[in-house]
C-alpha positions as CSV (number, residue, x, y, z in Angstrom):
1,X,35.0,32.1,7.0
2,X,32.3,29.2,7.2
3,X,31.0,27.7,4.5
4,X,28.0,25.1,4.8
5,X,27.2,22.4,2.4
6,X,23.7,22.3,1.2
7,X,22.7,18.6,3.0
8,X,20.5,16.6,0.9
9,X,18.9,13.2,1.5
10,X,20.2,10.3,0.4
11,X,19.4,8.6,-3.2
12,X,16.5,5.5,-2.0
13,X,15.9,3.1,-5.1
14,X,12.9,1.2,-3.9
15,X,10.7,4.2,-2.0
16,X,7.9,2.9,-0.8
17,X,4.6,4.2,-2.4
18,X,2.3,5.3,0.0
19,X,-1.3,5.4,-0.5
20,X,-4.6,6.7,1.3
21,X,-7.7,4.0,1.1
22,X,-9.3,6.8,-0.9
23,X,-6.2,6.4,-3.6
24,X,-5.7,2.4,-3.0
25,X,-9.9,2.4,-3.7
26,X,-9.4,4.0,-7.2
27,X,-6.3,2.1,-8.0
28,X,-8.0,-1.0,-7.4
29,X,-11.5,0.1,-8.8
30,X,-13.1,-1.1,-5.4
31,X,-15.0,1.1,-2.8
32,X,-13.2,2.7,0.2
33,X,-15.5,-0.1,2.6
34,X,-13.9,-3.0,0.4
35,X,-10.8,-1.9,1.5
36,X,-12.1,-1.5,5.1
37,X,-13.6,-5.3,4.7
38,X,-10.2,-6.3,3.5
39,X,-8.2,-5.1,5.9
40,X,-10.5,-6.2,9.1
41,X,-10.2,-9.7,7.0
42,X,-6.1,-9.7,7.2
43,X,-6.6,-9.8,3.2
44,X,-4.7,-6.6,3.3
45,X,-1.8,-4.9,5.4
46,X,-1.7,-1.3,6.2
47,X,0.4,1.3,8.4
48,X,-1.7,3.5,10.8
49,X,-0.4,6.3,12.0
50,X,-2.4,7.7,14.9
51,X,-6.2,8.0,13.0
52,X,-4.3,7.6,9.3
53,X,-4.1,4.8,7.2
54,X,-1.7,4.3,4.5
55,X,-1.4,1.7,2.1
56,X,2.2,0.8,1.0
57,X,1.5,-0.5,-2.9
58,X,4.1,-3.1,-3.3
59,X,3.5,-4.8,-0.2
60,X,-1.0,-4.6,-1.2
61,X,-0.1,-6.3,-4.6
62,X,2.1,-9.1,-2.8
63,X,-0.5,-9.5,-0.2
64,X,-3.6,-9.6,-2.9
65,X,-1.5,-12.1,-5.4
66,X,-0.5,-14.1,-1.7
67,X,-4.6,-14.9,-1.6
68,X,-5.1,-15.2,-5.3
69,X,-7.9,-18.1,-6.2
70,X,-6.5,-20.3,-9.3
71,X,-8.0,-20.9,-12.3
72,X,-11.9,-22.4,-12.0
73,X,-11.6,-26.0,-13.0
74,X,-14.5,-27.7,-14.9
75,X,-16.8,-30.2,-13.0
């Protein structure tokens, strides 16, 4: 007699989050064409997959703070 193990996937600590521009827009509080603009700009990275676009969060925050414009400095 057979028994089979129920297989289940492996434990990841650091998933990536995964976001739609719609989702990234919100989290952001910037329109979906910002996005658009900041991805055509190389401000942004994103995975396409065939006519999707995903947004992995952790990588967005590194690439946003990669570009961040220091403190204004008094003339």
């Amino acid at each position: 007699m057979e028994t089979t193990k129920e297989l289940k996937p492996p434990q990841v600590e650091n998933k990536p989050v995964l976001l739609s521009k719609r989702d990234l827009s919100e989290e952001l509080h910037k329109s979906c064409r910002t996005i658009e603009i900041w991805v055509k700009a190389g401000y942004i990275s994103c995975i396409k997959v065939g006519r999707s676009v995903f947004f992995d969060r952790d990588q967005v925050m590194a690439d946003l703070r990669r570009i961040q414009i220091g403190p204004k400095t008094k003339l």
